[in-house]
NUBA-768380 format. One record per residue (C-alpha): residue in one letter; x, y, z; residue number from 1. Coordinates in nm, 3 decimals, always signed. Layout:
! NUBA-768380
R  residu        x        y        z  num
R       A        X        Y        Z  NUM
...
//
This chain:
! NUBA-768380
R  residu        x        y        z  num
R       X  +15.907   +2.522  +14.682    1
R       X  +16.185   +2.400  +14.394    2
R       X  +16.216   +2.017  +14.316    3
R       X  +16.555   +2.049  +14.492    4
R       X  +16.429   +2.017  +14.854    5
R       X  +16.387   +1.768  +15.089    6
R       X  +15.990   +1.783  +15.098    7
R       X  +15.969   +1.818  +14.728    8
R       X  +16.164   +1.485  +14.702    9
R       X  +15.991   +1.330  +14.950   10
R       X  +15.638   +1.411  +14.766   11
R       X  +15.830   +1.293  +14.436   12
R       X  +15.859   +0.990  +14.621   13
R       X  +15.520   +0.894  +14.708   14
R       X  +15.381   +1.002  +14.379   15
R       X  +15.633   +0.713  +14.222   16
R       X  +15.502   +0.464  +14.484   17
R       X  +15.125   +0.570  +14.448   18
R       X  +15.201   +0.525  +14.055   19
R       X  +15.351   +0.182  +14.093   20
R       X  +15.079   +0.028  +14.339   21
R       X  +14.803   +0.184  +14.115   22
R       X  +15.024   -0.001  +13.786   23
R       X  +15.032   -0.326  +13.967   24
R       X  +14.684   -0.329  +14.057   25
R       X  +14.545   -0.278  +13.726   26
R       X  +14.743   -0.420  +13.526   27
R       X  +14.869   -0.764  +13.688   28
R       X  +14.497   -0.818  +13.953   29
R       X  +14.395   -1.135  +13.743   30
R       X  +14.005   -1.048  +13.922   31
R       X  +13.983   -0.733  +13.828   32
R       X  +14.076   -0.772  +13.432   33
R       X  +13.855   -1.064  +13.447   34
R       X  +13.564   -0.848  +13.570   35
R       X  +13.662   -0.532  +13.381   36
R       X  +13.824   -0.637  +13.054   37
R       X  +13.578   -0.901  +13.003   38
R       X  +13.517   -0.963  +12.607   39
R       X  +13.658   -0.609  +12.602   40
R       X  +13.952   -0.490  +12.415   41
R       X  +13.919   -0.106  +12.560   42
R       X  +13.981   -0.251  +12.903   43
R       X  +14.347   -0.384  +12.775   44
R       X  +14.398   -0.026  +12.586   45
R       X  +14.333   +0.222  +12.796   46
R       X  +14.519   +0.026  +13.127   47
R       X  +14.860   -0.038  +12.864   48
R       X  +14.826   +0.336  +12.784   49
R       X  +14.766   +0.437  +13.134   50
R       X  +15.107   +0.209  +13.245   51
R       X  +15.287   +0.375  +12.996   52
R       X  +15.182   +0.757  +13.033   53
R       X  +15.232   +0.650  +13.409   54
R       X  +15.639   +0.538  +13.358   55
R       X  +15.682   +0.840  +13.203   56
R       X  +15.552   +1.070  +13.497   57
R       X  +15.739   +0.872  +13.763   58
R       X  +16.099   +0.933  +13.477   59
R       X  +16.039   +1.243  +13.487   60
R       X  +15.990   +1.282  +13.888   61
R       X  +16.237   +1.072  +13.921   62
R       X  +16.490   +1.298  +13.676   63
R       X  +16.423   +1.631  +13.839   64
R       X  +16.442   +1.528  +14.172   65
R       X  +16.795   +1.450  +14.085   66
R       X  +16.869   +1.711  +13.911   67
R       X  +16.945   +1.921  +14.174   68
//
């Protein structure tokens, strides 16, 4: 099952959207970072590092689906 077909794309696709909605939740829930990163700098770390190791997946999903 190559990149280049339909089903492929389509799975590319919800990946991307699963990576966004899981982004905007932890990053920008004003609740949850006030529960979680409470007095805590490792909260603000690891979700920055997370958003950024996460645009890089949904690039490069988002590269090879058009590749082909």
């Amino acid at each position: 099952m190559g990149i280049g077909n339909p089903q492929a794309r389509k799975t590319s696709a919800r990946i991307v959207v699963a990576l966004a909605i899981i982004d905007f939740v932890l990053l920008l829930f004003p609740p949850l970072t006030w529960i979680l990163g409470h007095g805590a700098v490792w909260y603000f770390l690891l979700t920055g590092a997370f958003g950024v190791l996460s645009l890089a997946v949904m690039y490069r999903l988002d590269s090879s689906a058009k590749e082909k």
